[in-house]
N, C-alpha and C positions, 0 to 999 in steps of 0.2 A: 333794315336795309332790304329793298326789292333786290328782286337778282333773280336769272336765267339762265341754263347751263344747256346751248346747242352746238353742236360740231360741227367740225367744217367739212363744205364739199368734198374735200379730200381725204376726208377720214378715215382711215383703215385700223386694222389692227396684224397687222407683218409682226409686230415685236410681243404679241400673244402667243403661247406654245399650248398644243393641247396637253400638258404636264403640270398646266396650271403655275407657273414660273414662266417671266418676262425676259424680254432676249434685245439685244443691239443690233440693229438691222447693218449696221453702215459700222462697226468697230469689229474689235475684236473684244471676250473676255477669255479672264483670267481662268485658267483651270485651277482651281484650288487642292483638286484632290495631288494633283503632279508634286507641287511643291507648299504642300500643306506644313512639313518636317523644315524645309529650309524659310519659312517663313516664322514659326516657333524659333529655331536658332537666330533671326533675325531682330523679334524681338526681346530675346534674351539679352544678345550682345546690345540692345539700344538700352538696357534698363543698367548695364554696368562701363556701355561708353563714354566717355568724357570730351567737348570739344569744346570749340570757343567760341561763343556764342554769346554776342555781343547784342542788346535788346535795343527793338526800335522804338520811335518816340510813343508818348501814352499822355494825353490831357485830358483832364474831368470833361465833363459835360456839364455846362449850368444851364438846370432846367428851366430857367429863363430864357435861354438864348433856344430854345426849341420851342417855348410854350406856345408861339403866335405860326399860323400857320403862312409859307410861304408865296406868294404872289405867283410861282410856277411849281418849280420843284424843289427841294433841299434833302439832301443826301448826310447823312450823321453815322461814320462808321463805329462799330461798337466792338467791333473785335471780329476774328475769323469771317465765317461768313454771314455773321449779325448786322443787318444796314437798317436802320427808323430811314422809311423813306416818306418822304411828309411831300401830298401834293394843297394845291390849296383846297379842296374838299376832304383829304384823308390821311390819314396816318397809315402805314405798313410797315408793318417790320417782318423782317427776312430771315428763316433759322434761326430762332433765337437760341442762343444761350449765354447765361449770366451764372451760370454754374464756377466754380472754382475749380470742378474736375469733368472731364466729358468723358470719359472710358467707363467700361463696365467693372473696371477692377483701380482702386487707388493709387496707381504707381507714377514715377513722376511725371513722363513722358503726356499726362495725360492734363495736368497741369498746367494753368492758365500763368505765363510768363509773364505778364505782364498785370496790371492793377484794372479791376473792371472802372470803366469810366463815367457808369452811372447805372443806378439801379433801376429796377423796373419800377416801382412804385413814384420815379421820379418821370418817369415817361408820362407824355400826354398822353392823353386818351387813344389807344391803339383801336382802329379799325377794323382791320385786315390783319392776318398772321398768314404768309408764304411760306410752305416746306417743300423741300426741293424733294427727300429722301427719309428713311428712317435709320441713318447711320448715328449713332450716338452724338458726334460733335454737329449734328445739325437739329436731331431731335433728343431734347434734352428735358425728361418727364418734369424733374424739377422746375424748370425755367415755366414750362407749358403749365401747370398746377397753378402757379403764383399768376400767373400772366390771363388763367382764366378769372381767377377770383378775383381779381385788383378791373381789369377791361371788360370777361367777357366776349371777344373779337370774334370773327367768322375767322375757322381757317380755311383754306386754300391747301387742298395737297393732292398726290397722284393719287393713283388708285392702290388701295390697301392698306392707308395708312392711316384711316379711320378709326378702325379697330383699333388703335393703341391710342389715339386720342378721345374715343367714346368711354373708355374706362375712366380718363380725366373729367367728365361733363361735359365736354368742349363743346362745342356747335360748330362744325364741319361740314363740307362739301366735298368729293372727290372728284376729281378728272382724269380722263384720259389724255394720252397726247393727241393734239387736233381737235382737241373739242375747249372752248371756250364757254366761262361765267362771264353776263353782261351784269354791272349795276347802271346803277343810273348817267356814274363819270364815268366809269374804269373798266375798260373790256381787258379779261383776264386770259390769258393764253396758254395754255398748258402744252408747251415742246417740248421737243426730244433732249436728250442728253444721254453721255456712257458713259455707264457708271454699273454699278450692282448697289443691293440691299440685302437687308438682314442683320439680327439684331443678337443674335445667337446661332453657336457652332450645332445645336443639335436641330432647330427647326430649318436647315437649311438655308440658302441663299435666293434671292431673285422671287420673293411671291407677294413682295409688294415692289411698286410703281418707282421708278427715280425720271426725275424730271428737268427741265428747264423753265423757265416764265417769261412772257412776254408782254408785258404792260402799255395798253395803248390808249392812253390820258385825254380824248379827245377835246373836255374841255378848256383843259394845259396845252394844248398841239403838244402833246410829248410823249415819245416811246420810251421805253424802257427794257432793257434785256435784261435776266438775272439766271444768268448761268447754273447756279450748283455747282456740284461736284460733276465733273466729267472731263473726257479724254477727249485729244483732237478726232476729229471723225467728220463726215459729211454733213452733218446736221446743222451746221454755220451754214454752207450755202445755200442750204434746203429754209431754212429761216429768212434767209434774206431773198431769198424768190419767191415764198410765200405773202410774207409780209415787205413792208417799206425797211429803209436800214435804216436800225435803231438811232434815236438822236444819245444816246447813253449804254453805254455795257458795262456791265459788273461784273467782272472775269476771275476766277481764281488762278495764283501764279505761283503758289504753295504747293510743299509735298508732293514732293516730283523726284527723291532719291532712295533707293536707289533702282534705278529706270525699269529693271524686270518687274519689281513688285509694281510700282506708282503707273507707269505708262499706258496700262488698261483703264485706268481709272481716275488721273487729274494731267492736268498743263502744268507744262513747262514754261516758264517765261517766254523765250520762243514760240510756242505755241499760243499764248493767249495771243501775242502781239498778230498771227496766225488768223486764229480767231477771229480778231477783231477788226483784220481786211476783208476775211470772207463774208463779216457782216455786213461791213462798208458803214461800221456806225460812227458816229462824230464825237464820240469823246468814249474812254477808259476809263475805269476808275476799277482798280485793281484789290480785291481781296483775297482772303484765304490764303494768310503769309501773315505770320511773325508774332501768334498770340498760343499757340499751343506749336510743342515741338514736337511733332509726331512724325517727321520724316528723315534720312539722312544730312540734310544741308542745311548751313549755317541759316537762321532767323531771316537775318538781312541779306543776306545773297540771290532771292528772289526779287527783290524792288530792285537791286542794284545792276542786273541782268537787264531787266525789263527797261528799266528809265536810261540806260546806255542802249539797246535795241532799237527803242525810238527815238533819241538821239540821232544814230548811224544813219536811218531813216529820210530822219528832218519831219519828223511827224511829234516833237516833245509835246507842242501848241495842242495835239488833241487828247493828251494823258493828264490825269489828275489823280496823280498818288496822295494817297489822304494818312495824315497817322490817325493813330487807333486814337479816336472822340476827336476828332475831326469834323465838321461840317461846311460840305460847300454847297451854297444856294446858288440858283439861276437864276 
């Protein structure tokens, strides 16, 4: 695969610190050192809480129904924030993980809720591998290992996140936010998002890159947004004055409880629907909700906010809640 990695006119670096650790221009973060003590008590109390938590729908994948590529785009949710995004020239897939646990440590909370819907070795041929971050339920060494040896694929990630996948063999590229990879179809976007990284309590937070992606399909006429992890903030309307508004967003509407800890760092149903005017893009399709229970609130309580929000609206016509092994083609 040819490919070129040039930035854009507008390229700065505002979210570089001379401290060597990356910063949110436009959010706020989280001070960890403040409530480092009630964030331990918080997940203690999640490892002995009990709620009711009713699981959302889950269908296999038959890798026949993915193995032909589709006439535009086709979208296959695979859990959290896992998407096989299949255009007609390419296969992508987005944070993978097919892990049965994504924490550093085994407890249950970490724990995939629901049945993986297809494994990787049943995936087409991947192309492309998208990482938003290096936070465990996005970068998941296991998933990355299996996914190099079986594909092989160029990843796609911000800046610093190499390093952890150069131990794998991978074949990697890095980007900065504002600087763009062309291939031949797929001009690849690397934008902003709020969030933080860090993969351990002792090497610190913030010295590698967390990102957004902006996929712009020229031979498809199709855009693409893929959010990651991140908090409301200005970077939605700075997206959508830079670029056109996406014909597609993949928003996360998950782990959003409880608001002190979650609010520097994911949406709320409310907010993505937010998000997804400041884009001004033409369709939803909502993840990061109902495959791991890492947050205070119910599984389903986040689709069930969201898909009443657009409702209230009169905006249902541009939302496409998918269940987990889901695919909707264009």
């Amino acid at each position: 695969m040819k490919y070129e990695i040039v930035p854009q006119p507008f390229y700065n670096q505002n979210h570089h610190s001379s401290r060597g650790i990356f910063l949110n221009p436009l959010g706020k973060k989280p001070d960890f050192s403040r409530w480092s003590l009630k964030y331990i008590k918080w997940i203690l109390n999640q490892l002995v809480s009990e709620k009711n938590n009713a699981l959302p729908l889950c269908q296999s994948i038959v890798p026949s129904s993915i193995e032909k590529p589709p006439n535009t785009v086709r979208f296959s949710w695979i859990g959290h924030h896992t998407v096989l995004i299949q255009t007609s020239q390419c296969n992508i897939l987005t944070d993978p993980i097919f892990s049965f646990c994504v924490g550093p440590f085994p407890i249950s909370n970490y724990y995939r809720k629901v049945k993986l819907p297809i494994k990787i070795d049943q995936l087409p041929h991947i192309d492309i591998v998208l990482i938003t971050h290096d936070h465990f339920d996005h970068l998941d060494l296991r998933s990355v290992k299996k996914i190099v040896s079986t594909f092989n694929p160029l990843f796609i990630v911000p800046l610093g996140v190499g390093s952890i996948l150069k131990k794998r063999n991978a074949r990697y590229v890095e980007l900065d936010w504002w600087q763009t990879l062309k291939t031949e179809t797929i001009q690849y976007h690397c934008v902003p998002a709020n969030h933080w990284s860090g993969r351990s309590f002792f090497k610190g937070s913030n010295r590698t890159l967390w990102s957004s992606w902006y996929l712009d399909d020229r031979l498809n006429n199709t855009t693409i947004y893929f959010s990651g992890d991140t908090a409301y903030a200005g970077h939605f309307k700075n997206i959508c004055q830079i670029f056109e508004a996406p014909r597609f967003a993949l928003l996360p509407i998950g782990a959003y409880a409880p608001d002190w800890l979650h609010s520097y760092c994911h949406l709320h149903p409310k907010e993505a629907l937010q998000a997804f005017l400041d884009l001004k893009a033409r369709c939803l399709i909502p993840i990061h909700w109902g495959t791991f229970d890492i947050s205070e609130e119910p599984l389903l309580e986040p689709i069930e906010i969201l898909v009443d929000e657009f409702r209230k609206m009169g905006l249902s016509h541009q939302l496409h809640p998918l269940n987990i092994g889901q695919s909707f083609t264009v």
